[in-house]
C-alpha positions as CSV (number, residue, x, y, z in Angstrom):
1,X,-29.3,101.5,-27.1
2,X,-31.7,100.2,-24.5
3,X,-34.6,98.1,-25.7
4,X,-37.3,100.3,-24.7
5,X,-35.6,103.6,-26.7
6,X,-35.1,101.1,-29.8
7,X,-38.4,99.8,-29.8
8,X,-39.4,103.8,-29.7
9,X,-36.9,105.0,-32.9
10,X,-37.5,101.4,-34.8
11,X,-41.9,101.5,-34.5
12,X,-41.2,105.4,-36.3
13,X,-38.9,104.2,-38.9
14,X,-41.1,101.5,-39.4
15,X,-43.9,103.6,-39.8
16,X,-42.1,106.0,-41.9
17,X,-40.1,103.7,-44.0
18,X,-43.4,101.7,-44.8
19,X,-45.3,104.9,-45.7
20,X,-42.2,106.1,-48.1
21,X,-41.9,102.5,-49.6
22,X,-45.5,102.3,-50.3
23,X,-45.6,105.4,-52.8
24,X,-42.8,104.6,-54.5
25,X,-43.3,102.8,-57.8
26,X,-43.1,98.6,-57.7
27,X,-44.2,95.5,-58.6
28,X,-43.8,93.3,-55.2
29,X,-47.0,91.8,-54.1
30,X,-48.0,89.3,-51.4
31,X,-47.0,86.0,-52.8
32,X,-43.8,86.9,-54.2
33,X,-41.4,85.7,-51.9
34,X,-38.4,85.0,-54.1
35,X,-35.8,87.1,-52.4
36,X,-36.4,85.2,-49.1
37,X,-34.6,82.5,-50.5
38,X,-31.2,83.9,-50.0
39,X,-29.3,84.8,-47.2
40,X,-31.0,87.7,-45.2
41,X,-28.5,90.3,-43.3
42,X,-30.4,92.6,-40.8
43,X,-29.2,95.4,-38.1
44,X,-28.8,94.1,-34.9
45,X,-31.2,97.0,-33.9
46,X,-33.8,94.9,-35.6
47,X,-33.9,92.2,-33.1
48,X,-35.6,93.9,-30.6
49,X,-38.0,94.1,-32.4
50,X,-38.5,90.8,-33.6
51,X,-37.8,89.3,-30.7
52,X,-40.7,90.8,-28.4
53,X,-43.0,90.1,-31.4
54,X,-41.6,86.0,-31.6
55,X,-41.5,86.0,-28.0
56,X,-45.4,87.5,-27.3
57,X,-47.4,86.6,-31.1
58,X,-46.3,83.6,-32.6
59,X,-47.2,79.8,-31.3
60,X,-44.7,77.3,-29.1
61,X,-45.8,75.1,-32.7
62,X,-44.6,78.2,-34.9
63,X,-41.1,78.7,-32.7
64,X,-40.7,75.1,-32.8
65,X,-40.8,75.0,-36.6
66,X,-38.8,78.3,-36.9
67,X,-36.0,76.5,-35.0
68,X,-36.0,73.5,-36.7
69,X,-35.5,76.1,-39.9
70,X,-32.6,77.6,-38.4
71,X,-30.6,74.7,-37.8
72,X,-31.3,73.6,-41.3
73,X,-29.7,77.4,-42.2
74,X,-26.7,76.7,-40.3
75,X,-26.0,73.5,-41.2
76,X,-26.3,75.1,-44.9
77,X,-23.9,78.0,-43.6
78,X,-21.3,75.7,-41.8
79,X,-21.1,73.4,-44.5
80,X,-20.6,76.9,-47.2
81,X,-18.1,78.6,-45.1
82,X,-14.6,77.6,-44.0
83,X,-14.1,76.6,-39.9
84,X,-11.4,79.8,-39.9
85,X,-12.8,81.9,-37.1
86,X,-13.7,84.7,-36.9
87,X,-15.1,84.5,-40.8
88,X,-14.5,87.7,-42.1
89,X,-17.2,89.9,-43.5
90,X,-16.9,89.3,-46.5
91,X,-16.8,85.7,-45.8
92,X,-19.9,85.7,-44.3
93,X,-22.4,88.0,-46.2
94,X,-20.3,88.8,-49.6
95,X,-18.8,84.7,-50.4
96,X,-21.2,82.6,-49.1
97,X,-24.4,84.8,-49.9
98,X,-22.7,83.6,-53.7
99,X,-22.3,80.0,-52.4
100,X,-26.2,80.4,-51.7
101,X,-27.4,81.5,-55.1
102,X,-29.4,78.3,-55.4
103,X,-30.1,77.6,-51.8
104,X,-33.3,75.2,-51.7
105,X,-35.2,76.4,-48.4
106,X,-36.2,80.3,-47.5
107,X,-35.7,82.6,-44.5
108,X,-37.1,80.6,-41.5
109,X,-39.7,82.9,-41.2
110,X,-42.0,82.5,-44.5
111,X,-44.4,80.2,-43.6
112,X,-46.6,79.2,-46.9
113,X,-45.5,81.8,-48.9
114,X,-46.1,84.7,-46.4
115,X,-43.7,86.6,-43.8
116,X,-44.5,85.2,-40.3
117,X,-43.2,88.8,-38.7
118,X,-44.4,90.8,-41.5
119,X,-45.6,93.5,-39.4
120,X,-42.2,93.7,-38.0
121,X,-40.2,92.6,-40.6
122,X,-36.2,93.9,-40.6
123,X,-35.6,96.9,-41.9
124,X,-33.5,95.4,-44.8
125,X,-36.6,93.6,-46.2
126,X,-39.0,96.8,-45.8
127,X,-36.9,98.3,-48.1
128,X,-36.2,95.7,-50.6
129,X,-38.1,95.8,-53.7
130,X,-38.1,95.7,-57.5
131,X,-39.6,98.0,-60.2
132,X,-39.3,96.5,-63.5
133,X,-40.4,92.6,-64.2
134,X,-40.9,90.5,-60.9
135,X,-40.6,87.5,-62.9
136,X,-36.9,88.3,-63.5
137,X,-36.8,87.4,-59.5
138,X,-37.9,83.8,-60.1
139,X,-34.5,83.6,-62.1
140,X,-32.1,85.6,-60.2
141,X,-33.3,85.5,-56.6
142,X,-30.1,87.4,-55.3
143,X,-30.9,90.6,-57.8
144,X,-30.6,93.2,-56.5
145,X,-33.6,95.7,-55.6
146,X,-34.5,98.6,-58.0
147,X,-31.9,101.6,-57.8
148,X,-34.7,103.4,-55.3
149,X,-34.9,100.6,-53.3
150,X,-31.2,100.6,-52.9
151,X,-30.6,104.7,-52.7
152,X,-33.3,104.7,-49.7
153,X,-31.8,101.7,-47.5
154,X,-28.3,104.2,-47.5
155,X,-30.2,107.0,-46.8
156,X,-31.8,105.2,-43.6
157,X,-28.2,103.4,-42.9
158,X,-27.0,107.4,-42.6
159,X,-30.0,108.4,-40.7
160,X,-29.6,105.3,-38.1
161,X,-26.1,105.8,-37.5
162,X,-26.6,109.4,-36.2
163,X,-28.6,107.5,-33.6
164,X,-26.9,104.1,-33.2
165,X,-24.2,101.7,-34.1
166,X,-25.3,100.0,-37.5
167,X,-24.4,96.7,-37.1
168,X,-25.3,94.0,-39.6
169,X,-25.9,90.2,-38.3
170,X,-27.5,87.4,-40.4
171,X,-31.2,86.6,-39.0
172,X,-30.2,83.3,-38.4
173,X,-28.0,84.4,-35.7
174,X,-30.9,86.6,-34.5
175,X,-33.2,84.2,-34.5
176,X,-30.6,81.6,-32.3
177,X,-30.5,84.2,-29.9
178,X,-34.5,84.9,-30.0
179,X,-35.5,81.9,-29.5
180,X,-32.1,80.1,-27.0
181,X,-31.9,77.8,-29.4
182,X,-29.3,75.6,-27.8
183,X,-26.7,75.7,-31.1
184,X,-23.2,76.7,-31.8
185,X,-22.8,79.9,-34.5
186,X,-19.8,80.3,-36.2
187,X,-18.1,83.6,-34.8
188,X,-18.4,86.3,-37.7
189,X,-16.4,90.0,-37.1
190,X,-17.9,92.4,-36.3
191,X,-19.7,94.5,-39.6
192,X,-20.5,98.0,-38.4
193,X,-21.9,100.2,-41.5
């Protein structure tokens, strides 16, 4: 899909997803960042997005310290993975997001407690949320999101992939690409939803 017709179906979904998410019943507020301390998996679609936001809004200071966050990732990923490439899927976002269960830094883009893209956030953290006890996050930070939360992501998977390819890529590797950051990833295969 070319960038200008993804930016066009993703700023809908967006718009949509947000408006659906928002009447549904939850407890996530700003400040509760505890799922961005795992590994985050987005569509590749998503980058477009993010990466015309990174590239236009945020700071040469702000990239600089994003960067330096995503080589701290991958050293974290290289180091919990094996050096057998391709690393399978399940390798890469089933194994190691396990491996991570205790990982000590966040997503490289929360920035004192907030989402640095939050207006363009990835689709897979739009629609991740709890309903019951938020403080059960603090403990488990890989929970998994309330049974809404996970019934609506398949529903937009289903809906996306009358339009695209779903691909699923870890940030991280978005974010190399985003921002050239001059690094070698580990190849992963291919994950097509």
């Amino acid at each position: 899909m070319k960038p200008v017709k993804a930016l066009t179906v993703l700023k809908k979904l967006y718009f949509r997803v947000d408006k659906d998410i928002d009447s549904m019943p939850k407890v996530c507020a700003k400040g509760c960042y505890f799922c961005c301390y795992q590994p985050i998996e987005i569509f590749r679609i998503d980058k477009v997005t993010l990466g015309e936001y990174i590239k236009n809004e945020l700071s040469v200071e702000v990239k600089n310290s994003i960067k330096e966050k995503v080589i701290e990732w991958l050293d974290y990923f290289d180091e919990n993975t094996s050096n057998v490439e391709p690393l399978s899927s399940k390798e890469a976002y089933v194994d190691f997001r396990y491996k991570a269960e205790n990982i000590p830094f966040p997503c490289p883009l929360l920035f004192y407690g907030e989402c640095i893209v939050y207006k363009v956030r990835p689709l897979a953290c739009r629609v991740h949320f709890v309903n019951d006890n938020k403080e059960l996050c603090k403990k488990d930070k890989l929970r998994n999101g309330a049974p809404q939360s996970l019934a609506y992501r398949t529903q937009i998977v289903e809906e996306l992939k009358t339009e695209i390819e779903v691909e699923i890529i870890p940030l991280v590797y978005a974010l190399v690409e985003i921002l050239n950051i001059d690094r070698k990833t580990k190849k992963i295969e291919k994950s097509v939803l």
